[in-house]
C-alpha positions as CSV (number, residue, x, y, z in Angstrom):
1,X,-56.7,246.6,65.2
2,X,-53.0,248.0,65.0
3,X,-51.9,244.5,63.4
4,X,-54.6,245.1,60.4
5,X,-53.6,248.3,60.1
6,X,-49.7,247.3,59.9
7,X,-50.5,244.7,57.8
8,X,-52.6,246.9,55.5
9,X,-50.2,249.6,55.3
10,X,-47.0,246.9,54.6
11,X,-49.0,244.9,51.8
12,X,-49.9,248.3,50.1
13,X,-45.9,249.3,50.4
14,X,-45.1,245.9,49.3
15,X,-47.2,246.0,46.3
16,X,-46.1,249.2,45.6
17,X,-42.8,249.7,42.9
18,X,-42.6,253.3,44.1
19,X,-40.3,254.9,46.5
20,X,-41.1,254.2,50.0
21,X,-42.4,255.9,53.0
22,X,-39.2,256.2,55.6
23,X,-41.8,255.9,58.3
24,X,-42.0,251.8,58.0
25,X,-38.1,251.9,59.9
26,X,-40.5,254.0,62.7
27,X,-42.8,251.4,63.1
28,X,-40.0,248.6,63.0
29,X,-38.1,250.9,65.9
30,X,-41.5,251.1,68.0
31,X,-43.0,247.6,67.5
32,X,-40.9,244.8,65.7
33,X,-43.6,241.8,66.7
34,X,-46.2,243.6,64.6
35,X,-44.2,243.8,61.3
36,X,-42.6,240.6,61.7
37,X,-46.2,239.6,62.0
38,X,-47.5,241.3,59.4
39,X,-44.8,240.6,57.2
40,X,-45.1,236.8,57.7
41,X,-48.7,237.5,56.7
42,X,-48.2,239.0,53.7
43,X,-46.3,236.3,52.4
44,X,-48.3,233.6,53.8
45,X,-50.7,235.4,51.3
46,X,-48.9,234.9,48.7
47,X,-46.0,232.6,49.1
48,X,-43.8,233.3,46.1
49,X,-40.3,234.4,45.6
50,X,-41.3,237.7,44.2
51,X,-43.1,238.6,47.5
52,X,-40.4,237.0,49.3
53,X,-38.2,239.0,47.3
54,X,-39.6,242.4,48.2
55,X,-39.9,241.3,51.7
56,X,-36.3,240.5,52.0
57,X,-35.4,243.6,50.0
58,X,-38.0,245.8,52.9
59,X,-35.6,244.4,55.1
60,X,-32.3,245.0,53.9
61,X,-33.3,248.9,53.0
62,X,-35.9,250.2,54.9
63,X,-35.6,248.5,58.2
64,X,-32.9,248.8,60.1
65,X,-31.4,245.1,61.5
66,X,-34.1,243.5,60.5
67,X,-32.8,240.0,59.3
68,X,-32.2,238.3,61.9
69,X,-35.7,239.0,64.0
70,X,-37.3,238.2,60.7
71,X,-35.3,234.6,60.1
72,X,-35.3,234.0,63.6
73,X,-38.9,234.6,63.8
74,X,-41.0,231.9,65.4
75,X,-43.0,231.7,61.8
76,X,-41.1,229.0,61.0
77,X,-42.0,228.2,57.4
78,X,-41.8,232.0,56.7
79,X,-38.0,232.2,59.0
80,X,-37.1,229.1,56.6
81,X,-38.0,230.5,53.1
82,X,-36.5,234.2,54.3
83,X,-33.4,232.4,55.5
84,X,-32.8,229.8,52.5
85,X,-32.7,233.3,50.3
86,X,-31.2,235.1,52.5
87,X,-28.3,232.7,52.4
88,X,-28.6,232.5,48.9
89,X,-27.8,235.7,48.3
90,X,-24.6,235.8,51.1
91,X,-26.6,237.9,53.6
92,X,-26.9,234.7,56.2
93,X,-24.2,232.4,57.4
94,X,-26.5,229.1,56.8
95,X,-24.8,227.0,59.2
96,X,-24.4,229.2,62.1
97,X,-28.2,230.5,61.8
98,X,-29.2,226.7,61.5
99,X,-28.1,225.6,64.4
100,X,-29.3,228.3,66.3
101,X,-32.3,227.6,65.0
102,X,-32.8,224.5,66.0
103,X,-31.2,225.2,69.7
104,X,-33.8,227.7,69.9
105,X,-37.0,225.5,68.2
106,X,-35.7,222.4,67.8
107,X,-38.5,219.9,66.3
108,X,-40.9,222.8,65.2
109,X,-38.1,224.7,62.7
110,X,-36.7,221.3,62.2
111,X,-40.6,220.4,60.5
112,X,-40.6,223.5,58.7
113,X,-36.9,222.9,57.1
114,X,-38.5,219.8,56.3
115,X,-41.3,220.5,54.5
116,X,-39.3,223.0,52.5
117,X,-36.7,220.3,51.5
118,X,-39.7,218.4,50.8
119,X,-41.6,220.3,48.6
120,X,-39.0,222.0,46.8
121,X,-36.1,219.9,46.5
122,X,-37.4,215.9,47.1
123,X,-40.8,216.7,44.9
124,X,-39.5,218.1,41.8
125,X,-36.8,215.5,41.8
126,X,-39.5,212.5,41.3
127,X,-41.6,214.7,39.3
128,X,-38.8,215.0,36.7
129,X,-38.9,212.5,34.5
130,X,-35.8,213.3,32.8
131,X,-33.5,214.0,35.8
132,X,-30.3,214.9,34.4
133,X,-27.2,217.9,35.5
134,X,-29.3,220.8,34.3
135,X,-32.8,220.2,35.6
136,X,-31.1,219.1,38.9
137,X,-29.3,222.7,38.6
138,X,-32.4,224.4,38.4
139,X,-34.6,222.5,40.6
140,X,-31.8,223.9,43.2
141,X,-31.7,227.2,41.7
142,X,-35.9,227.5,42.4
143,X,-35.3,226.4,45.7
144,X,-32.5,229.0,46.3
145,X,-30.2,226.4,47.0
146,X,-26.8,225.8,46.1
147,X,-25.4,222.1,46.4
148,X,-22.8,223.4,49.5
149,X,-26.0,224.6,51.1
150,X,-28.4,221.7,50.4
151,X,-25.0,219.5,51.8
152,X,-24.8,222.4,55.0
153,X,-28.4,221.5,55.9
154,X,-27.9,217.4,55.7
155,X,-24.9,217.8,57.3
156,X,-26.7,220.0,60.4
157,X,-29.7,217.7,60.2
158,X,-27.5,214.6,60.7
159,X,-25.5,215.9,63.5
160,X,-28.5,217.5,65.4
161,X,-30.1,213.5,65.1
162,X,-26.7,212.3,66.3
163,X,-26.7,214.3,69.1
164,X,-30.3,213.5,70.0
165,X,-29.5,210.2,69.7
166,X,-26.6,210.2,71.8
167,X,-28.5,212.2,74.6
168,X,-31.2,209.3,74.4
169,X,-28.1,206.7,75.1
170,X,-27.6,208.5,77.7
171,X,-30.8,208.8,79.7
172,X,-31.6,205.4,79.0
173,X,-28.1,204.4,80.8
174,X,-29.0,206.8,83.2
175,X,-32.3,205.1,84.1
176,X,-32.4,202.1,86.6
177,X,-33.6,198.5,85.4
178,X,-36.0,198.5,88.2
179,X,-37.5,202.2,86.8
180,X,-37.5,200.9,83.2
181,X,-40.1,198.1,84.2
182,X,-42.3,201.2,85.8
């Protein structure tokens, strides 16, 4: 009942232009699970910059060090879109909170970055037929990317698989013929 009631009261704010409440920093102090919760629901609602917008602009004024719970949440599509803008706008070192990222959730965040590469970056690529400097420009610029950040996340993507990869090497050297055949 308390989440609904959060959520409620956070939507209404949300969709509201005019001044807010101080009381939302209150509920942030007392309970930060809830509105991290209720703020990943409110976007999952409606999944557009504009919400994501507000939501990133809730936390940067009303509640007090909220930015990093919210982008190290464990909603991971929601941590990713938060982050990627968050970034965007120089409030997130990308490489730093990527990596700890995927220390902390490995494979999960690591499908969630992917998707959002996916959908916003790979996608509108083959979809434009008429792929030239500008539209590549602005299919970066609608997926609040910059071309240092898209080459950040390869780059942390790659060394994470490297890694992995090298860790496998390892184990498997590890591992006696005789318990390979079991």
């Amino acid at each position: 009942l308390m989440k609904e009631l959060v959520l409620e009261i956070l939507t209404s704010i949300l969709n509201d232009k005019s001044p807010r409440i101080n009381f939302i920093d209150e509920i942030w102090q007392t309970n930060k699970d809830i509105v991290i919760f209720t703020l990943y629901k409110s976007w999952e609602k409606n999944p557009d910059l504009m919400n994501l917008s507000l939501i990133f602009d809730l936390a940067n004024t009303e509640l007090k060090d909220s930015l990093l719970p919210l982008v190290n949440s464990k909603y991971h599509n929601f941590s990713v879109h938060l982050g990627l803008l968050a970034s965007k706008r120089d409030y997130l070192h990308i490489e730093q909170w990527l990596k700890k990222s995927i220390e902390k959730y490995g494979d999960d965040f690591i499908c969630s970055l992917l998707d959002y590469l996916k959908l916003n970056i790979i996608q509108p690529c083959q979809n434009n037929s008429n792929p030239n400097e500008n539209s590549k420009a602005s299919i970066l610029e609608k997926a609040q990317l910059s071309l240092e950040s898209l080459s950040i996340i390869l780059n942390t993507l790659n060394s994470y698989n490297t890694q992995n990869e090298n860790d496998n090497n390892v184990d498997n050297d590890t591992i006696s013929p005789k318990t390979k055949k079991e």
